[in-house]
C-alpha positions in Angstrom: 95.9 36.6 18.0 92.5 37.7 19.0 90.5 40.6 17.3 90.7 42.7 20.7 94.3 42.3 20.7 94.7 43.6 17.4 92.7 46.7 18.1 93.9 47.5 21.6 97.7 46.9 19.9 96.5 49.5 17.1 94.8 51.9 20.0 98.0 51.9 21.7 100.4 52.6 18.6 97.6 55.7 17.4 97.7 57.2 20.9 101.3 56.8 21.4 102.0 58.9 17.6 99.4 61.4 18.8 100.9 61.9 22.2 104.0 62.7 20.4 102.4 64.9 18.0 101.0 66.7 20.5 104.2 67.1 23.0 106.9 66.8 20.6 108.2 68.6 17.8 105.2 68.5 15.7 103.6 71.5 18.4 105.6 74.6 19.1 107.4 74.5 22.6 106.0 74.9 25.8 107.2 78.3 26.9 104.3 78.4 30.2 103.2 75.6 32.6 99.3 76.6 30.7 100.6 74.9 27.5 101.7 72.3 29.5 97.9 72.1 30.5 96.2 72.5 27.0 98.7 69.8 25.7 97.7 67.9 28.0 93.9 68.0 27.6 94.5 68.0 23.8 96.2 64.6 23.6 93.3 63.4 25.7 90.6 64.9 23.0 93.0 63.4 20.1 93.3 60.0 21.8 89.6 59.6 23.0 88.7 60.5 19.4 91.1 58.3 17.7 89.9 55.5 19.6 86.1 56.4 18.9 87.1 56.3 15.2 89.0 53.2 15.3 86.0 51.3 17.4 83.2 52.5 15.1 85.2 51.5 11.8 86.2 47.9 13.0 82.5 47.2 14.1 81.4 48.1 10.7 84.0 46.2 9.0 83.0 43.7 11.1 79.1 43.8 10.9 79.8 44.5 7.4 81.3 40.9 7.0 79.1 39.0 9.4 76.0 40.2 8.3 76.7 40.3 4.2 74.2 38.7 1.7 75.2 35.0 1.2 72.9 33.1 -1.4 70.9 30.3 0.9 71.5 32.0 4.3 69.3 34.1 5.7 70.3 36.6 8.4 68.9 36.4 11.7 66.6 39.0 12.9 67.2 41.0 15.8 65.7 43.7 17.3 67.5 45.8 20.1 69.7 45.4 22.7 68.9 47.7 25.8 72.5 47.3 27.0 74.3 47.9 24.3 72.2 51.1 23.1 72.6 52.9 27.2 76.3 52.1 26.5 77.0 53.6 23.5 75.2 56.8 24.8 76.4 56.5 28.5 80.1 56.4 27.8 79.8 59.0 25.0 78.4 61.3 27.9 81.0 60.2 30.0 84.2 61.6 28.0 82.4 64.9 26.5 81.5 65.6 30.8 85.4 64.8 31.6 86.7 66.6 28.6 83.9 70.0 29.6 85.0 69.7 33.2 89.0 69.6 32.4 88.3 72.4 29.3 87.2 74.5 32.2 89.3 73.9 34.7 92.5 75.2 31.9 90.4 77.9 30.4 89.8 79.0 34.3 93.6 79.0 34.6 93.7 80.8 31.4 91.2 84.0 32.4 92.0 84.2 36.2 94.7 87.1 36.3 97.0 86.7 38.9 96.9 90.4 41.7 100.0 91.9 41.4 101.3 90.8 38.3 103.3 92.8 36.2 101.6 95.0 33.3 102.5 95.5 30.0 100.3 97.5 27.6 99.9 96.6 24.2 98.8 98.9 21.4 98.2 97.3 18.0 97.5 98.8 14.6 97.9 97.9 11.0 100.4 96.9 11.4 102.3 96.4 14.2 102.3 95.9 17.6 103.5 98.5 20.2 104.3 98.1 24.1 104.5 100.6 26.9 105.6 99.6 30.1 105.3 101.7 33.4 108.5 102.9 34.0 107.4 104.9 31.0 109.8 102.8 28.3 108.4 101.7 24.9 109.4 99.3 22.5 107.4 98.2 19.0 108.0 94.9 17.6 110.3 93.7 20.7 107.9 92.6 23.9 110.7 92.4 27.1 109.3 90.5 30.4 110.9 88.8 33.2 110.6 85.0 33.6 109.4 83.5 36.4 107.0 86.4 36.6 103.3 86.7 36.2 103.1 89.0 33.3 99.3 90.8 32.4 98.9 92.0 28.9 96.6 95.1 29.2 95.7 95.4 25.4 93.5 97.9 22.9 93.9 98.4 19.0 93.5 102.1 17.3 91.7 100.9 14.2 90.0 97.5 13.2 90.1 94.2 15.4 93.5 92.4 15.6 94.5 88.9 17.4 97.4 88.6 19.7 98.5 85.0 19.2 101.1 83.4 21.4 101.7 80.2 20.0 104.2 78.7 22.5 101.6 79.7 25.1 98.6 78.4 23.4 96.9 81.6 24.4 95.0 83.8 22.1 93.3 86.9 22.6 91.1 89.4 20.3 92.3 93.2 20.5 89.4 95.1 20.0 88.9 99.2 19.4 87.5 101.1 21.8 87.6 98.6 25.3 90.2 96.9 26.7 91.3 93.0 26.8 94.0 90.7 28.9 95.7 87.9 28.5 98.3 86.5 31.1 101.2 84.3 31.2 104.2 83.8 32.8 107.1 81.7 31.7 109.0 79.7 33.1 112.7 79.9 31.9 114.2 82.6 29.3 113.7 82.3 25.2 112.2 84.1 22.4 109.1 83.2 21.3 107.1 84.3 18.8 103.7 86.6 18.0 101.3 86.7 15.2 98.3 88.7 14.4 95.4 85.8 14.4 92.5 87.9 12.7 92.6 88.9 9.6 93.1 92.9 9.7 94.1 94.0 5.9 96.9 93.6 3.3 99.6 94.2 5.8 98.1 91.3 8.4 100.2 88.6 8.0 103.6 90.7 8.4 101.9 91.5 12.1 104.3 90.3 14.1 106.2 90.3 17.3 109.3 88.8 19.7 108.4 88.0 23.0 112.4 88.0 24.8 111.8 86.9 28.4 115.0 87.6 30.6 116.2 86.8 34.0 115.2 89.5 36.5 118.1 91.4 37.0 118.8 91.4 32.9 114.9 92.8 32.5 115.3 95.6 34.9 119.0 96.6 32.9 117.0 96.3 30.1 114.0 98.5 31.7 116.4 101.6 32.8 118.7 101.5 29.6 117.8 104.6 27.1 117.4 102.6 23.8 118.5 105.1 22.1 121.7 106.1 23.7 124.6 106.5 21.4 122.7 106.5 18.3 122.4 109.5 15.6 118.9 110.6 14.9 119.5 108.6 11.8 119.7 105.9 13.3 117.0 106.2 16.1 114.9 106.8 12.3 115.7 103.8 11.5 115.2 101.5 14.5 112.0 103.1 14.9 111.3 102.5 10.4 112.0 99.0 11.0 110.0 98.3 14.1 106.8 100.2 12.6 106.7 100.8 9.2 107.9 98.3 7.0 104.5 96.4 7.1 103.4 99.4 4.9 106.5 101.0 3.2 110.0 100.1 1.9 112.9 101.7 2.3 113.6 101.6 -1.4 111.7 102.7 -4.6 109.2 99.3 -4.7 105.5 100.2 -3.7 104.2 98.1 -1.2 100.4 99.0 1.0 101.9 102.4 0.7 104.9 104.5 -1.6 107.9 103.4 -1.4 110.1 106.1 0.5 113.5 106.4 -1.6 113.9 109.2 -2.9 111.1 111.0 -1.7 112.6 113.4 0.2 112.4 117.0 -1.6 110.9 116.1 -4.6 107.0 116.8 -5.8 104.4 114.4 -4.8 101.0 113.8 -6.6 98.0 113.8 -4.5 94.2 112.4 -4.7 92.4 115.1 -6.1 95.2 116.7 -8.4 97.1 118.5 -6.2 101.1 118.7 -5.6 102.9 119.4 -2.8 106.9 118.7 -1.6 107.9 116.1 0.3 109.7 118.6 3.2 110.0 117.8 6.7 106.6 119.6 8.0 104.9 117.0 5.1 106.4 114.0 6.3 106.1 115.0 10.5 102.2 115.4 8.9 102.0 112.5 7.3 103.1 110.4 10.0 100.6 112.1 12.7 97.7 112.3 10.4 98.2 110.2 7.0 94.7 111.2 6.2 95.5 115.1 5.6 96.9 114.2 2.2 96.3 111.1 0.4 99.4 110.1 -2.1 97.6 109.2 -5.3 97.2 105.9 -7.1 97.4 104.6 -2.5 94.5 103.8 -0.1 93.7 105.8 2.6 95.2 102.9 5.6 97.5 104.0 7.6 96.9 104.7 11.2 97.6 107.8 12.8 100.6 107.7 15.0 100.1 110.5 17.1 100.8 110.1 20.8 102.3 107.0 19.8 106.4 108.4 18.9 108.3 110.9 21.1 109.7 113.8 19.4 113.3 112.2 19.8 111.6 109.0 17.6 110.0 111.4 14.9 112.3 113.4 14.4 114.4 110.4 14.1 112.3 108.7 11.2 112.2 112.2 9.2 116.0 112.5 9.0 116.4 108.7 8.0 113.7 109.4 5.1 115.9 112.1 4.6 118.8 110.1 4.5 117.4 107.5 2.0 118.7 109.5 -1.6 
């Protein structure tokens, strides 16, 4: 068997494990034709590059041998050749001008927003993520879209710069205070499929997450008139709402975490920064939820994001009688 057959047998086997690796189950699932497309051009990078390495480590294995110091034999001297130096630049060029042209061509697909698609806007803060659709309905944590469906993410964070990372989509965009971004997708048969927070945004970062469900059509817009709420006891609205935007910061138990923990708080005296006291009654708690900067709990930093505008009254109201509730 021939050298070239041994390394185009060992090109074949590399590029067949990272074609594999790149489509199978070592990459999360292709939830948008997109990923489909990034795949695609990623197995091409991997490939080309695994070849490159392969060809530049068996030529110096091989030069290594042919050319090694031998007592009585004198290597021959040579120069250039004019050929082989244009090719080893020339095809170089070749692969990094298809791999620019087809990195464009996906990351055009990426940022062209399709017209009428349907918008979602996302609010994130330390730490969670919010959504507000245009019926007026609002979920946090929980991001509902139809399949099938363009889907345009209109996005903005109220505090430091956050990521919103769809894996499965192999889209990534920066969520940045004060301006707007987008991102777009829209996928192609109904899952769950998860969101993370890919920039670093404080203690509380890397519970930042979020479940994208996407439903049939006629499920989403079920989903899109139902009340969340209906049938539930302001308890229980509390602690929907607790667990979709708070538990990144507090517990519902005694154990600090970024902020108190919030059993037994209810009622009793609580120190502040500075040396004052004050009671943990409802008007404290509606106050520290609108503007946790009023009165700083000693011993905790000063982190959490305002929620104003951000929870109805049903929703507030909700969260103050489940920290009630939590004796």
């Amino acid at each position: 068997m021939s050298l070239a057959t041994v390394i185009a047998s060992i090109n074949t086997l590399f590029i067949s494990v990272v074609s594999h690796a790149a489509g199978g189950s070592f990459m999360p699932p292709q939830g948008t034709k997109v990923a489909e497309k990034v795949d695609s051009l990623y197995r091409f990078l991997a490939g080309a590059s695994v070849i490159s390495c392969i060809l530049v480590f068996a030529s110096m294995c091989i030069f290594a041998y042919q050319y090694r110091r031998r007592p009585g034999v004198k290597s021959a001297y040579i120069s250039h050749n004019t050929l082989a130096e244009f090719l080893w630049s020339f095809i170089p060029f070749c692969i990094f001008m298809v791999a620019f042209a087809w990195g464009w061509y996906v990351y055009h697909d990426l940022r062209t927003m399709p017209k009428n698609a349907f918008e979602v806007h996302v609010h994130g803060q330390k730490w969670n993520w919010t959504f507000e659709y245009k019926s007026g309905r609002k979920s946090a944590g929980e991001l509902y879209v139809p399949v099938n469906t363009p889907v345009r993410m209109i996005m903005d964070s109220a505090d430091v710069i956050h990521s919103f990372y769809i894996p499965a989509f192999r889209t990534k965009q920066d969520v940045v205070p004060g301006r707007y971004s987008n991102i777009w997708f829209d996928i192609e048969k109904p899952g769950n499929y998860q969101v993370f927070c890919a920039e670093y945004c404080g203690q509380g970062h890397s519970a930042m997450l979020a479940k994208i469900h996407a439903l049939p059509k006629d499920k989403f817009d079920e989903w899109l008139q139902n009340d969340p709420y209906k049938g539930l006891t302001p308890v229980q609205v509390g602690e929907a709402v607790f667990k979709a935007r708070c538990t990144a910061c507090h517990n519902a138990t005694a154990e600090k975490k970024v902020g108190p923990g919030l059993q037994g708080v209810f009622g009793h005296q609580v120190d502040l920064e500075g040396g004052d006291k004050v009671t943990a009654d409802e008007n404290y708690i509606r106050e520290s939820i609108l503007y946790p900067a009023a009165k700083i709990v000693k011993g905790f930093p000063n982190a959490m994001t305002p929620f104003l505008g951000q929870l109805g009254e049903q929703e507030l109201s909700g969260v103050i009688e489940y920290i009630k509730s939590l004796q």
